[in-house]
C-alpha positions as CSV (number, residue, x, y, z in Angstrom):
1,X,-151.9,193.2,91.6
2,X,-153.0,189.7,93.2
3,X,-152.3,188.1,89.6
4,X,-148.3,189.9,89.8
5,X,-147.7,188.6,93.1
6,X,-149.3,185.3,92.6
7,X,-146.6,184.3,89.4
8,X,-143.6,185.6,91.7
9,X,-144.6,183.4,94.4
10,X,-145.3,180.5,91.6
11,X,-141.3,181.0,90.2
12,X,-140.5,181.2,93.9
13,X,-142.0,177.6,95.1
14,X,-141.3,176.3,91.7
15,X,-137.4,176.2,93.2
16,X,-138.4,175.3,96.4
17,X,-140.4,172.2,95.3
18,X,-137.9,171.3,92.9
19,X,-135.2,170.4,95.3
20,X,-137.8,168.1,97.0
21,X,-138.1,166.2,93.8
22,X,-134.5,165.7,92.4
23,X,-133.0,165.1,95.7
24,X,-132.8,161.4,94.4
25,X,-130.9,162.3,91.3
26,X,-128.9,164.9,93.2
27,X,-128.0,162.8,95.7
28,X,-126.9,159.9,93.0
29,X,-124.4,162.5,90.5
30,X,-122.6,164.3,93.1
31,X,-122.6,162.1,96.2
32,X,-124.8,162.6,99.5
33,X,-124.6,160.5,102.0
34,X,-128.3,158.7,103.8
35,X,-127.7,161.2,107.1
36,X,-126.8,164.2,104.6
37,X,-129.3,163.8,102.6
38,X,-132.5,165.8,104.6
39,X,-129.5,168.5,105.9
40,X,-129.1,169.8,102.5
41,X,-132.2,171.0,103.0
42,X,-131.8,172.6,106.5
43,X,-128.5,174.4,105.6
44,X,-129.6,175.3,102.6
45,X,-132.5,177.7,103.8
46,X,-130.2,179.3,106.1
47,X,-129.9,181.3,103.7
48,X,-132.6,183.5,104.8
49,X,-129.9,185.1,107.5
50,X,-128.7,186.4,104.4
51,X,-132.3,187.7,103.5
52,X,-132.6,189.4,107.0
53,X,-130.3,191.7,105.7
54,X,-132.2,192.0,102.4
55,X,-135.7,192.4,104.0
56,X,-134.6,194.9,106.7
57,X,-134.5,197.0,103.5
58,X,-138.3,196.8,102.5
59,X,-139.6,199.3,105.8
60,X,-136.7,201.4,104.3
61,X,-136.8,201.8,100.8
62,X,-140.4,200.3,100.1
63,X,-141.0,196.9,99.0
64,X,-141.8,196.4,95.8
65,X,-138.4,197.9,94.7
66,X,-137.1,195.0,97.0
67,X,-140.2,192.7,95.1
68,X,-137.8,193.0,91.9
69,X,-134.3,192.6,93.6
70,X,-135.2,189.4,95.2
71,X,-137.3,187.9,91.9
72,X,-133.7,188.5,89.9
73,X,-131.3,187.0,92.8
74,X,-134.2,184.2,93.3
75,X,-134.0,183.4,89.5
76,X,-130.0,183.6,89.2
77,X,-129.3,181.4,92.2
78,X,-131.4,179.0,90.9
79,X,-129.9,178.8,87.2
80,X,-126.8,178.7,88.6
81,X,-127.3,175.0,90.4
82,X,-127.3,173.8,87.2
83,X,-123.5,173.7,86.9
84,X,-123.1,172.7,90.3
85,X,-120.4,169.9,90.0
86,X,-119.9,169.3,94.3
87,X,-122.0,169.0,97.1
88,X,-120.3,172.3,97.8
89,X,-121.3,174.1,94.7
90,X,-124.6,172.8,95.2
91,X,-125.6,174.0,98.7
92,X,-123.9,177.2,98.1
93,X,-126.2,177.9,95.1
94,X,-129.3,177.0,96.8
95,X,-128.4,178.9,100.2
96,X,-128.7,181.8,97.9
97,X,-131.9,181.3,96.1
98,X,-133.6,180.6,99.6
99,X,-132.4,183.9,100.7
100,X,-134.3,185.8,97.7
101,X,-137.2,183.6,97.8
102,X,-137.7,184.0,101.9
103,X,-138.0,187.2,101.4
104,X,-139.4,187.5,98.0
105,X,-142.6,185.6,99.9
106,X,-142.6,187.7,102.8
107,X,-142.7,190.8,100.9
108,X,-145.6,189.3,98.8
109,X,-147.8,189.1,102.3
110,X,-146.5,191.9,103.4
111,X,-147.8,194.2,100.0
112,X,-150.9,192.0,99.8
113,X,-151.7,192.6,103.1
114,X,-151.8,196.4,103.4
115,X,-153.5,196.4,100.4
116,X,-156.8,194.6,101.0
117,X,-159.7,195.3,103.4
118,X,-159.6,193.5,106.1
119,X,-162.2,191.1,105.4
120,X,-160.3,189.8,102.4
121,X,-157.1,189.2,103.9
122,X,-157.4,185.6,104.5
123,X,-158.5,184.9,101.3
124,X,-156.5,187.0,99.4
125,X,-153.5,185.1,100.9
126,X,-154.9,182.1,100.3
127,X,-155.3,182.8,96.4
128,X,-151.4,183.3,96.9
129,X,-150.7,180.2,98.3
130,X,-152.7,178.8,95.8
131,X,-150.3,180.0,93.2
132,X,-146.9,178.4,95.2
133,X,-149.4,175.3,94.9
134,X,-149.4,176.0,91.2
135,X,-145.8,176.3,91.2
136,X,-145.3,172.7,93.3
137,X,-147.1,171.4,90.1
138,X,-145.2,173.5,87.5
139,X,-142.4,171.7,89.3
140,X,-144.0,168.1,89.3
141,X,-145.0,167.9,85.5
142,X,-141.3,169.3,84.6
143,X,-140.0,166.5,86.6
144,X,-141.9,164.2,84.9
145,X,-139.2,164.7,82.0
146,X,-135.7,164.8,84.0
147,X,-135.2,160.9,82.8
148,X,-135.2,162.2,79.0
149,X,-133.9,166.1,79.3
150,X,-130.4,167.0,78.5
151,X,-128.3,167.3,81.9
152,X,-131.8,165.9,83.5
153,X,-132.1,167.4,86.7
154,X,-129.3,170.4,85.7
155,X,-132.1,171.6,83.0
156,X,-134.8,172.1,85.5
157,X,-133.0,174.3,87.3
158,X,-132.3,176.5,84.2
159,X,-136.0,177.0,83.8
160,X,-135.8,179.3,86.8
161,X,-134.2,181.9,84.6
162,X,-138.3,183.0,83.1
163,X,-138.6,184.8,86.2
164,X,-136.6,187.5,85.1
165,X,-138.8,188.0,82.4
166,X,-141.1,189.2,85.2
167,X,-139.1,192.2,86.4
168,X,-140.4,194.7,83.8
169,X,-144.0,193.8,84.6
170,X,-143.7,194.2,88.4
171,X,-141.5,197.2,88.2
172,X,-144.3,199.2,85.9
173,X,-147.5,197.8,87.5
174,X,-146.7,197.1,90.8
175,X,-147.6,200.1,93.0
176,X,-146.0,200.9,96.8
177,X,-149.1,200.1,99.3
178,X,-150.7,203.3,100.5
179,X,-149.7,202.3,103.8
180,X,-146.6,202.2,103.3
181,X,-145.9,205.2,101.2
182,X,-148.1,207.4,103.8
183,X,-146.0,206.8,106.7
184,X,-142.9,206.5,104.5
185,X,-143.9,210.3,103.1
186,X,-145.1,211.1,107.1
187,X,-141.4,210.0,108.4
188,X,-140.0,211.8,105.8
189,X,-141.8,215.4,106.1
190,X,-141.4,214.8,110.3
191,X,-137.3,215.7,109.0
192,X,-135.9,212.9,111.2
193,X,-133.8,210.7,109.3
194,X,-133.9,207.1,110.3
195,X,-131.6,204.7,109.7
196,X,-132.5,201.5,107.9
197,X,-132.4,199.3,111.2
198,X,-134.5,201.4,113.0
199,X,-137.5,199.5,111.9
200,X,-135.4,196.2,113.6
201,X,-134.4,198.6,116.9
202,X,-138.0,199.6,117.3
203,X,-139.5,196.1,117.2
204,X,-137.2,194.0,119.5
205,X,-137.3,196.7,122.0
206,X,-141.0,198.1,121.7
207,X,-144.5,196.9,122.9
208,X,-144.5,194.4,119.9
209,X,-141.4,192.4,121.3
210,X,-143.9,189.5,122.6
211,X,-145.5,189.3,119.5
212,X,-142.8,188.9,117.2
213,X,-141.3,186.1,119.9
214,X,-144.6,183.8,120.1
215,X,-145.7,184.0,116.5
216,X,-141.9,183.4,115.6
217,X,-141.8,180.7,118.2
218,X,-144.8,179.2,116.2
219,X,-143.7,179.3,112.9
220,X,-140.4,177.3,114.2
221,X,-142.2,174.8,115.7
222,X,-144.6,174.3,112.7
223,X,-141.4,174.3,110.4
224,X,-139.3,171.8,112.9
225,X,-142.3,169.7,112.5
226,X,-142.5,169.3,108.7
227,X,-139.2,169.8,107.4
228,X,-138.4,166.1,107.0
229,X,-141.7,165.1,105.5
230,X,-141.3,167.9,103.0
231,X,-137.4,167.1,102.0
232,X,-138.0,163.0,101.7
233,X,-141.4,162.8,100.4
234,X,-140.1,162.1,97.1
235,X,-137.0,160.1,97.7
236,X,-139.4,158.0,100.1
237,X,-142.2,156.9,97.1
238,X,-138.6,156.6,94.9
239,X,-136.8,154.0,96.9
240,X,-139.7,152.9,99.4
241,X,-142.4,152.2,96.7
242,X,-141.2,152.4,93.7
243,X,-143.0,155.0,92.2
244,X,-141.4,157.2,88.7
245,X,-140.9,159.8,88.3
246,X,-143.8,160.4,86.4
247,X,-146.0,158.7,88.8
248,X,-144.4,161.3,91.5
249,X,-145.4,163.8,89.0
250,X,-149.6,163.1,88.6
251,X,-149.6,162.5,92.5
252,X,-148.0,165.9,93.0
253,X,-149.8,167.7,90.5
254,X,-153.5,166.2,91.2
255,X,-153.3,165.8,94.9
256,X,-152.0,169.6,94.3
257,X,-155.0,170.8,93.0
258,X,-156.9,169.6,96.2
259,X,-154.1,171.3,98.1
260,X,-155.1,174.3,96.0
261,X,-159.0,174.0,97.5
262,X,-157.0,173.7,100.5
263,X,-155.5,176.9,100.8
264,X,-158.9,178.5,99.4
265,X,-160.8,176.9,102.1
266,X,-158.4,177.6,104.7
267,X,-158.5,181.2,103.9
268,X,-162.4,181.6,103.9
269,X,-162.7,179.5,106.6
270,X,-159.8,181.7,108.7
271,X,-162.0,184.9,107.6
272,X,-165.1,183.1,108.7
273,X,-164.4,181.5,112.2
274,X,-161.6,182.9,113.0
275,X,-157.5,182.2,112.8
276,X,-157.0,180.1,116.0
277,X,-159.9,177.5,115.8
278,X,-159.2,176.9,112.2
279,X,-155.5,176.5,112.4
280,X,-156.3,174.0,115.1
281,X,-158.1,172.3,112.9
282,X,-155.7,171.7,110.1
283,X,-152.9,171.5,111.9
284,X,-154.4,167.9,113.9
285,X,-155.2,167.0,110.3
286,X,-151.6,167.7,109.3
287,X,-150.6,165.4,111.9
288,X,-152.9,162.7,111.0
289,X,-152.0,162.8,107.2
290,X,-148.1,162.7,107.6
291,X,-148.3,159.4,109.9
292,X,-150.8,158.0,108.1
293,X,-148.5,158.7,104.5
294,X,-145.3,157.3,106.2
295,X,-147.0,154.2,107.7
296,X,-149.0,152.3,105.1
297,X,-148.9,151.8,101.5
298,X,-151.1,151.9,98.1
299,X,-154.6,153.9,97.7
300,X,-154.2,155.2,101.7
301,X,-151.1,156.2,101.7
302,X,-152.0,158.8,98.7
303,X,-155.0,159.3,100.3
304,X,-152.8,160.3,103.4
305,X,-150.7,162.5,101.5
306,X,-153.1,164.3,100.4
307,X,-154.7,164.9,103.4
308,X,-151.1,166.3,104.2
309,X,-150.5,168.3,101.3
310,X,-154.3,169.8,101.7
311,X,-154.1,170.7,105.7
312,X,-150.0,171.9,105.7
313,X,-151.0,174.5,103.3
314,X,-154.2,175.5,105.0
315,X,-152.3,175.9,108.4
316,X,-150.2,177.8,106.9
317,X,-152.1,180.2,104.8
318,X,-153.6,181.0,108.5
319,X,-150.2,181.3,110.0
320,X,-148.6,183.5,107.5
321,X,-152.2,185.7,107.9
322,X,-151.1,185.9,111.6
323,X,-147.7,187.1,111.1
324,X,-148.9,189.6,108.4
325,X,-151.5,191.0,110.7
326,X,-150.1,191.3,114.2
327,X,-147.6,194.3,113.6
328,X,-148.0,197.8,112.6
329,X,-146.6,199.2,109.2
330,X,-143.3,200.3,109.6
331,X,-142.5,197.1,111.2
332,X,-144.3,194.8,109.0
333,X,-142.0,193.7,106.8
334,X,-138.8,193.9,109.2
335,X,-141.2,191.6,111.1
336,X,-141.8,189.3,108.3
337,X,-138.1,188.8,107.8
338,X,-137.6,188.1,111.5
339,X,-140.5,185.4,111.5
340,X,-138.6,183.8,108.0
341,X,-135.5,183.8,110.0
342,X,-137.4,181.8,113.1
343,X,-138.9,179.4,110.2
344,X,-135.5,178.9,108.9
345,X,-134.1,178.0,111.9
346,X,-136.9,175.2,113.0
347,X,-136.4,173.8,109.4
348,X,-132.7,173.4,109.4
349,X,-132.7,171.8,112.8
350,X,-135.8,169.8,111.9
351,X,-134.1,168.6,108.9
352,X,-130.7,167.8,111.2
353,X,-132.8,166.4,113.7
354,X,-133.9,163.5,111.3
355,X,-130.7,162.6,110.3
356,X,-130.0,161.6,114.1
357,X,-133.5,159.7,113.7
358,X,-132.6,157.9,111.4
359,X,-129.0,156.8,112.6
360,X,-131.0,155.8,115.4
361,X,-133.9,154.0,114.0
362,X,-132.5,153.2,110.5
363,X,-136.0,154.5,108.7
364,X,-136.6,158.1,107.2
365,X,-140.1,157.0,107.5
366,X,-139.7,156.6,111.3
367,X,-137.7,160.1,111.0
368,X,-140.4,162.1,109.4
369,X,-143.6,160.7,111.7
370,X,-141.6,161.0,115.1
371,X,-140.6,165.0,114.4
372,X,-144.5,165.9,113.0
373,X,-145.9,165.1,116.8
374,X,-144.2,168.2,117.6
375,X,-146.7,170.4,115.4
376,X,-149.7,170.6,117.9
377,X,-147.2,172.8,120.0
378,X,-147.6,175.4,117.4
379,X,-151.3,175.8,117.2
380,X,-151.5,175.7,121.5
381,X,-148.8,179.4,120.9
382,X,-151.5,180.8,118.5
383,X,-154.2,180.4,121.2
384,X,-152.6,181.3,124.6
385,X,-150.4,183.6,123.4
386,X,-151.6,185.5,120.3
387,X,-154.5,187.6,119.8
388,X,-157.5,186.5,117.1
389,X,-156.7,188.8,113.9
390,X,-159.7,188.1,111.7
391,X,-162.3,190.5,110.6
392,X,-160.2,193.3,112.6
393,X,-158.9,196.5,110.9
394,X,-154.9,196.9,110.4
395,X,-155.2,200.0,113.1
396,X,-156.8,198.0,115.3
397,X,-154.3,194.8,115.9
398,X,-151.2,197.1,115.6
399,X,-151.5,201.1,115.9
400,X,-148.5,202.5,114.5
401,X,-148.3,204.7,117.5
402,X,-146.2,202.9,120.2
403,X,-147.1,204.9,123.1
404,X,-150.4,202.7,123.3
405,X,-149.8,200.4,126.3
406,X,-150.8,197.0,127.3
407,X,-151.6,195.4,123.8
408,X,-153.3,191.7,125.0
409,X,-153.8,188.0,123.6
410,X,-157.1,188.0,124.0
C-alpha cells in the first residue's frame, strides 16, 4: 500500500518540481516578465479551488476511487503544457495539474493515515514525503537533459503521461481504509441519505470549526513563507551564479537525498517527542537555511540550501501529520481539501507578494529572505492553538461522534 501511494506522490511532485526548474527556459520561449515570473506560480496553484470540488467527493464516494481520477487528470494536465504556445496556455494547463495533484496528496495522507497504528503515523508519512523527494530528483536529473532533448523543456513535461500507467495498479491493489468503509457502510445502513457536502456542512459548523481554522491558518502562513524561495531557487543559481543546468541537477538530486533523511528523521522524531517541539525545531532551521542560501555564495550557500531543503520537508512531514490527525473520519478528507485550499491561498499571495519585493528592492534574493521571516508564525499556531497529536489513537483526537463537547488545545 505505502509503496502505491509513495509512486503517485513521486509523479505528483515530479510536476510540481519541474516548473521550479524550467521557469528559466519558460520564461525565455514564451515571454514572462521579472514581476510575473514568481506569480505563475501563485495563480497556478489556485487550481486547488478546483480540487475542493474534486476532494469534497472522497468522504462521499471513498478515496481511492478519487486516488485514480486525480492520478489521470494530474498526468493529462501535465502532458498537455507541452504545447503550450502563450503564457495563457501555460498557466491554464498547470492550474489544472495543481488541482489533481492537491488533492491527489491529500488523499494519499488521508488513506495512509487511517490505515496505520498510530504509532506509525509519523513515519509512515514521512516515507511518503520521501518519495515526493524522490520525485524532486526524478525531476532534477531529467532536467539535466532539457539543453539536448527535442522541444527541451516541452519533453519534460510529456514524461508526466507514465502516471497513467499507474491506474490499473492502484485501482486492483488499493483497498478503501477500514475506517472509511465502516462508517461509509454504518451511514449507509442508518437509511439517511447524505448529500455529498454534508461532510463540508458538518465541519465549518460543528465542534471541529477551530481546528480546521488554526491548522489551515498554519499551513498558510508556512506556505506564504516559502513560496518564493521554492519558485526562484533555480532561476536564482541560473542567473545569480551561474550554475547549469546540470550542476542545478546534482545539487538537487544529492542535497535531495539528505532532504530524504530529512523527512525520515522528521517523522521518527514527530512520533518520538512530539509534533509541536519538533516542528519548532525545523521550522527555525528553515528560516536559517533560506537566508543563509539567498545571502552568500559558493560551498555555504549549498550548504544553506540544504539545510533548507532538509528542515522545509521535515516541518512539513509534521504539519501534514497534524492536519491528517486532528479530524474525525468522515471529515478527514473534506478537511484535507479545505487545509490545501488555505495552503493555496498563502502560496499564491506569497508568490504575489514577492513580485511587489522586488519592484521595491530590485532583488528576488531580497524577495525570498524578507517573506521566510514570516514562518515562525506558523509553528507559535501549532503550539497555542492546536492539540499534541502523537502517539494518540484516531478516536481519541477526533471521535466521530459530535455530541462530545469542549474538545481542547492542550
Amino acid at each position: 500500500m505505502l509503496l502505491l501511494l509513495g509512486v503517485s506522490v513521486t509523479l505528483g511532485r515530479y510536476d510540481t518540481e519541474l516548473l521550479s526548474l524550467v521557469i528559466p527556459y519558460v520564461q525565455a520561449d514564451i515571454g514572462i516578465s521579472e514581476e510575473m515570473v514568481a506569480s505563475i506560480f501563485g495563480l497556478s496553484k489556485l487550481g486547488v479551488v478546483v480540487g475542493i470540488l474534486i476532494g469534497l467527493l472522497a468522504d462521499h464516494f471513498g478515496r481511492v476511487r478519487l486516488l485514480t481520477f486525480t492520478i489521470l487528470g494530474f498526468s493529462l494536465a501535465t502532458a498537455a503544457t507541452a504545447f503550450a504556445e502563450t503564457y495563457t496556455q501555460f498557466l491554464g494547463a498547470q492550474f489544472l495539474a495543481r488541482a489533481f495533484i492537491d488533492t491527489e496528496a491529500g488523499l494519499v495522507v488521508v488513506i495512509a493515515v487511517e490505515t496505520l497504528a498510530p504509532k506509525n503515523r509519523g513515519w509512515a508519512l514521512a516515507f511518503g514525503a520521501a518519495f515526493a523527494a524522490i520525485g524532486s530528483g526524478i525531476a532534477a536529473l531529467s532536467f539535466a537533459f532539457i539543453e539536448v532533448l527535442p522541444g527541451g523543456w516541452r519533453s519534460l513535461y510529456l514524461l508526466s503521461l507514465g502516471g497513467v500507467f499507474l491506474l490499473a495498479y492502484v485501482r486492483r491493489a488499493l483497498p478503501e481504509s477500514e475506517r472509511f468503509a465502516k462508517t461509509h457502510a454504518q451511514q449507509l445502513n442508518s437509511g439517511i441519505r447524505r448529500r455529498f457536502i454534508a461532510p463540508l456542512h458538518e465541519l465549518l459548523t460543528g465542534i471541529y470549526r477551530s481546528r480546521l481554522i488554526w491548522v489551515s491558518a498554519a499551513r498558510g502562513v508556512f506556505a506564504f513563507g516559502l513560496a518564493a524561495t521554492f519558485a526562484l531557487q533555480s532561476k536564482y543559481l541560473i542567473e545569480t551564479h551561474g550554475f547549469r543546468p546540470s550542476d542545478i541537477t546534482v545539487l538537487f538530486i544529492s542535497g535531495g537525498a539528505v532532504a530524504i533523511i530529512g523527512n525520515i528523521l522528521g517523522g521518527l522524531l514527530a512520533d518520538k517527542l512530539g509534533r509541536k517541539p519538533v516542528l519548532t525545531i525545523f521550522v527555525i532551521l528553515t528560516v536559517i537555511g533560506v537566508v543563509g542560501f539567498f545571502s552568500s555564495e559558493g560551498r555555504m550557500m549549498i550548504a544553506f540550501w540544504v539545510l533548507y531543503a532538509f528542515s522545509q520537508f521535515a516541518a512539513g512531514v509534521v504539519l501534514t501529520a497534524l492536519e491528517a490527525e486532528l479530524f474525525p473520519t468522515k471529515q478527514r478528507a473534506t478537511a484535507n481539501t479545505l487545509t490545501n485550499f488555505a495552503t493555496t491561498i498563502g502560496f499564491a499571495a506569497g508568490a504575489l507578494a514577492e513580485g511587489l519585493v522586488f519592484r521595491a528592492a530590485g532583488s528576488h534574493a531580497v524577495g525570498a529572505s524578507t517573506l521566510v521571516l514570516i514562518l515562525p508564525l506558523a509553528f507559535l499556531i501549532v503550539i497555542f492553538k492546536l492539540p499534541e497529536t502523537a502517539n494518540r489513537d484516531l478516536d481519541e483526537i477526533a471521535p466521530d461522534d459530535e455530541a462530545q463537547e469542549g474538545l481542547s488545545t492542550a
